[in-house]
Structure formats: C-alpha cells, structure tokens
C-alpha positions in Angstrom: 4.2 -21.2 3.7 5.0 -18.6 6.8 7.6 -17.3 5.2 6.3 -13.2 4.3 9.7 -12.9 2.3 8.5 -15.6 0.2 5.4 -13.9 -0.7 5.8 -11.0 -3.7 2.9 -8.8 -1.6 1.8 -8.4 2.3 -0.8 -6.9 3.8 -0.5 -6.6 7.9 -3.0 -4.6 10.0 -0.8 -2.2 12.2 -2.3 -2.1 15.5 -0.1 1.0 16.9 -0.7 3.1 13.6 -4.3 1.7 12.9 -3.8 1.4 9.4 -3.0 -1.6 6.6 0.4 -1.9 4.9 1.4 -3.3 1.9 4.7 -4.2 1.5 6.8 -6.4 -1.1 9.1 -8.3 1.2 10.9 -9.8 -2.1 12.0 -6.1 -3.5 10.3 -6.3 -6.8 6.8 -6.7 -8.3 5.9 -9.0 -11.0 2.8 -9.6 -13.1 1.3 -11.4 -10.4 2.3 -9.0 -7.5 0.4 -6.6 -9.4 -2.7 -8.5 -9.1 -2.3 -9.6 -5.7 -1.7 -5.8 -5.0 -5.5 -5.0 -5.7 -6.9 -8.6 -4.3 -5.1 -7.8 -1.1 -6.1 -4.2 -0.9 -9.6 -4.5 -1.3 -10.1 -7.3 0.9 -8.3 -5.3 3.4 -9.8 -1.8 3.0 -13.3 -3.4 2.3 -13.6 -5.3 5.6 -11.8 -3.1 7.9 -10.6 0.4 8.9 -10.2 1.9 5.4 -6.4 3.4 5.7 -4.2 1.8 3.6 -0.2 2.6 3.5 1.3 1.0 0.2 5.2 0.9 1.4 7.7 0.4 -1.4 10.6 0.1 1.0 12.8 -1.8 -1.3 11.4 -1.4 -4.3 13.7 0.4 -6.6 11.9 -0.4 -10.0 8.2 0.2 -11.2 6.6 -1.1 -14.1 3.9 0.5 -16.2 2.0 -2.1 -14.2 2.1 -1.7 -10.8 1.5 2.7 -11.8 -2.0 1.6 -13.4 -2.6 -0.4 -10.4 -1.8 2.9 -8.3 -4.2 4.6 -10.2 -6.6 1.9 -9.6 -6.1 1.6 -6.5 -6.5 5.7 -5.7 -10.2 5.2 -7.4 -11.4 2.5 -5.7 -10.4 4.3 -2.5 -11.9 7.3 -3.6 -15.6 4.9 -4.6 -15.3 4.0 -0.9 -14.1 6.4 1.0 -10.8 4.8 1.8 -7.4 6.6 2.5 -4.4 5.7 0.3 -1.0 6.8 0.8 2.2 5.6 -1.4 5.5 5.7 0.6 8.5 5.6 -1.7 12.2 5.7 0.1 13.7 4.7 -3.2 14.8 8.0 -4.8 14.6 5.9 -8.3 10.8 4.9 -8.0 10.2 8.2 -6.6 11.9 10.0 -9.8 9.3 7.3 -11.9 6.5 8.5 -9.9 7.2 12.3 -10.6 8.3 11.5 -14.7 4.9 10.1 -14.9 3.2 12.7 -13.1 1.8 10.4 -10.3 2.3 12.8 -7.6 -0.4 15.0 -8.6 -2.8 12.2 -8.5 -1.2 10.2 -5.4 -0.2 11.1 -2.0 3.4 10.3 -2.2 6.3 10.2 0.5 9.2 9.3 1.2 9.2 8.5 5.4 6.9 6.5 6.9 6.1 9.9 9.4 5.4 11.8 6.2 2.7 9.7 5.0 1.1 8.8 8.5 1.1 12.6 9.0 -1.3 12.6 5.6 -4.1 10.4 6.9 -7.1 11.4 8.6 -7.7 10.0 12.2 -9.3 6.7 11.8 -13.0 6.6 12.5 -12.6 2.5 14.3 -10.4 1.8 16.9 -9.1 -1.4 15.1 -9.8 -3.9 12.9 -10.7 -7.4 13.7 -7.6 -9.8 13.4 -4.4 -9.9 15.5 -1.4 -6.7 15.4 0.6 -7.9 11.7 -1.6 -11.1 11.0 -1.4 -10.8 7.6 -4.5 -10.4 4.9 -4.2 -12.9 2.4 -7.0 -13.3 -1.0 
C-alpha cells in the first residue's frame, strides 16, 4: 500500500535538510506504532547519515509507550553516535513531555527551525535512496 497516511509511522530521508523524519501521518500512535518507531529508526540511523527528526506534527496524545520509546530511542543514539531531536507543535504532548520531565533528557521543540537549528552539520552529504523514499522494516 502507497498510501503514507495509511501507515501509523514514516520514515523519509530529507534531501534538502539531510536528515530522517519520522512522522505519524495517522495522528496517533498505537501499540504497534511504537514498535515500528524503533524498527524504523534504527534501520534508518544505522544505515545512513545518523540525524534523525522525530516530528509529532499531529500528534496531540502520548502514551507511557511511545515516552519509553523516546528514551530508548535517545540511548541508542547516544551508543552510536546518532542525533535525535523531538519536535512537538502540539502544546498538549509538549505539556506531557515537560510533566514527565523529558525535556531534560530530550532535545525538544516546537518548530521545525528550532530543532534543525539543534543538530550538528552532517558528516555525509546524503544517504543512499531517493529525496522522501520512505524506510520501511
């Protein structure tokens, strides 16, 4: 199926920003989602340029499971030397993020400018695959 909004999770290679995004086309993030949040990360951030934007455009509502996967996520990125950043428009998963005390573990914002600003400069020009092809596990 072609259809991204179909999908719970994305991953696209942006060839203008040289980084990965995640997004969740559908708005919300089930059991499954959460899984196929780290399957699709790591085979992104293992194979290619390690930057890796998680964008919750969307997403108003985070379970207990997608902030362990967070966490996860941030310390696989750390083993590797991977960059994470968490962008969060929503001002009601933001206040979630803050209540749990993410932000002092995460690099959280809430413009896509904000957290592009937060990554290093990427050491590879680009990774293999075509501008938004997406990753898929």
């Amino acid at each position: 199926m072609n259809d991204q909004t179909s999908k719970p999770v994305v991953v696209v290679w942006d060839d203008r920003h040289l980084l990965h995004v995640m997004r969740f086309p559908a708005g919300k993030i089930d059991g499954g989602g959460v899984r196929l949040m780290y399957e699709l990360a790591v085979a992104a951030i293992d194979r290619h340029d390690r930057r890796l934007l998680v964008d919750f455009t969307g997403v108003k509502h985070l379970t207990s499971g997608v902030l362990g996967m967070l966490v996860t996520l941030k310390k696989k990125c750390l083993g590797i030397g991977a960059q994470m950043q968490v962008l969060v428009p929503e001002p009601q998963a933001m206040e979630t993020l803050h209540l749990m005390n993410l932000h002092r573990v995460l690099s959280l914002a809430d413009t896509f400018d904000e957290a592009f600003a937060h990554f290093k400069p990427s050491a590879s020009p680009s990774a293999p695959g075509s501008a938004g092809e997406p990753i898929t596990g």
